[in-house]
C-alpha positions in Angstrom: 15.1 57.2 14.0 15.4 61.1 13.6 19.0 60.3 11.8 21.0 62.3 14.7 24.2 61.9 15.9 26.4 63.2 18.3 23.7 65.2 20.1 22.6 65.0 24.3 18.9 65.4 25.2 18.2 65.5 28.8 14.5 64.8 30.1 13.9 65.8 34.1 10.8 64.4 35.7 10.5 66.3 39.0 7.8 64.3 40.4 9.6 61.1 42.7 6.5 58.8 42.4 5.8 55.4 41.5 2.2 55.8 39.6 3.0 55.9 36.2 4.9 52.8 36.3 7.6 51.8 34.2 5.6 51.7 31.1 4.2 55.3 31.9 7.6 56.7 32.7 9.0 55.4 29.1 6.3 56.7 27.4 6.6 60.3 29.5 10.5 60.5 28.8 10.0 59.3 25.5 7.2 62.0 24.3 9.4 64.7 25.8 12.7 63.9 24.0 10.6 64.0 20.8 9.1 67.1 21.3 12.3 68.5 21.8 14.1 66.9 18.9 11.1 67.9 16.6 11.2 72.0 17.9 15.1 71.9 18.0 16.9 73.6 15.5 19.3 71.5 14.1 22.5 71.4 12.3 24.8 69.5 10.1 28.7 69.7 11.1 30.7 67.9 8.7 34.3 67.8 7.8 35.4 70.6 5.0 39.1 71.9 3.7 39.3 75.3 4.1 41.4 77.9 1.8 41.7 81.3 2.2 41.8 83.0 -1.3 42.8 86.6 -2.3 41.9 87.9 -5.7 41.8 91.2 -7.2 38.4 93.2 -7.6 38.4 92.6 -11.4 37.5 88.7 -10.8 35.4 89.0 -7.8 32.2 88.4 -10.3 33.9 85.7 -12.3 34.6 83.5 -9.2 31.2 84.2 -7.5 29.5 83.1 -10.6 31.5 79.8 -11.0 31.3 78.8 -7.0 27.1 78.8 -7.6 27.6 76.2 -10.1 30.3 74.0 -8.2 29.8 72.5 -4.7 32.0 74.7 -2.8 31.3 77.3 -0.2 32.0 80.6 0.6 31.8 81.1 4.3 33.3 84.4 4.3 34.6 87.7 2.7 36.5 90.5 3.5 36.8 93.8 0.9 40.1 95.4 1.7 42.2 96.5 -0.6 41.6 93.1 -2.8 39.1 90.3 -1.9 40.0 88.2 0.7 37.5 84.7 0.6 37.3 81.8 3.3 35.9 79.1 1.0 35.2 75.3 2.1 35.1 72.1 -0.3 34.3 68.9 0.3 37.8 66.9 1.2 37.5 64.5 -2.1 37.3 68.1 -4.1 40.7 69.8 -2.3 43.0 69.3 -5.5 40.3 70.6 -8.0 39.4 73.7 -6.0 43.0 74.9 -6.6 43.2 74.2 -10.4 39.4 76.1 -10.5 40.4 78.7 -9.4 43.5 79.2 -10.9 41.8 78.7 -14.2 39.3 81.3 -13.2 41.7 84.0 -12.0 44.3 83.3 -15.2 46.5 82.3 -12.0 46.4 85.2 -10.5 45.0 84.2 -7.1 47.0 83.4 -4.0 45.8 80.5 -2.3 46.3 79.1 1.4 45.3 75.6 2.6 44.3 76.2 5.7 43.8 72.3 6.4 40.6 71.0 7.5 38.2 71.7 9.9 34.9 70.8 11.6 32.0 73.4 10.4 28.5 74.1 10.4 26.1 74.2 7.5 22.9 75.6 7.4 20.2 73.8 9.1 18.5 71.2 7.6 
């Protein structure tokens, strides 16, 4: 109903008796799992490619700017001596990420696949 999946909710009843009946008891378990699925905090874990991309300072605006317009994601960055990026796309979008931002960086960048992992997004 709530669209979940892969998610345990645990409901204790620390009372032992019989009087709410089996009727009462499913409607008791069932009113706390939804309270705690509705005040739960919840996440979306999906399946991304991950690349690790260093650039120099001089197209750290340039590839910013194009990444807002594109449905990849930067998860992190590091400022050393150039830019070092962690940036996620979508699996179907792993061969066009590389060409982008090649194009963007006049091939300058150096890019590493760093194959695919399980991440969080923010909640939804």
């Amino acid at each position: 109903k709530e669209e979940l999946t892969n998610i345990v909710l645990v409901v204790t009843r620390y009372f032992g008796g019989i009087l709410l009946g089996a009727g009462g008891l499913i409607r008791a378990y069932t009113e706390g799992a939804a309270l705690v699925i509705k005040n739960a905090k919840k996440q979306m874990v999906k399946p991304f490619e991950v690349f690790h991309v260093n650039i120099d300072y001089t197209h750290l605006g340039k590839i910013q700017h194009e990444l807002s317009k594109k449905s990849y994601t930067l998860f992190d960055t590091q400022f050393g001596e150039n830019v070092f990026m962690t940036i996620l796309t979508e699996p179907e979008s792993k061969e066009d990420f590389t060409s982008d931002i090649m194009e963007w960086t006049s091939g300058s960048a150096l890019i590493e696949h760093q194959g695919q992992e399980m991440k969080k997004i923010d909640e939804y």
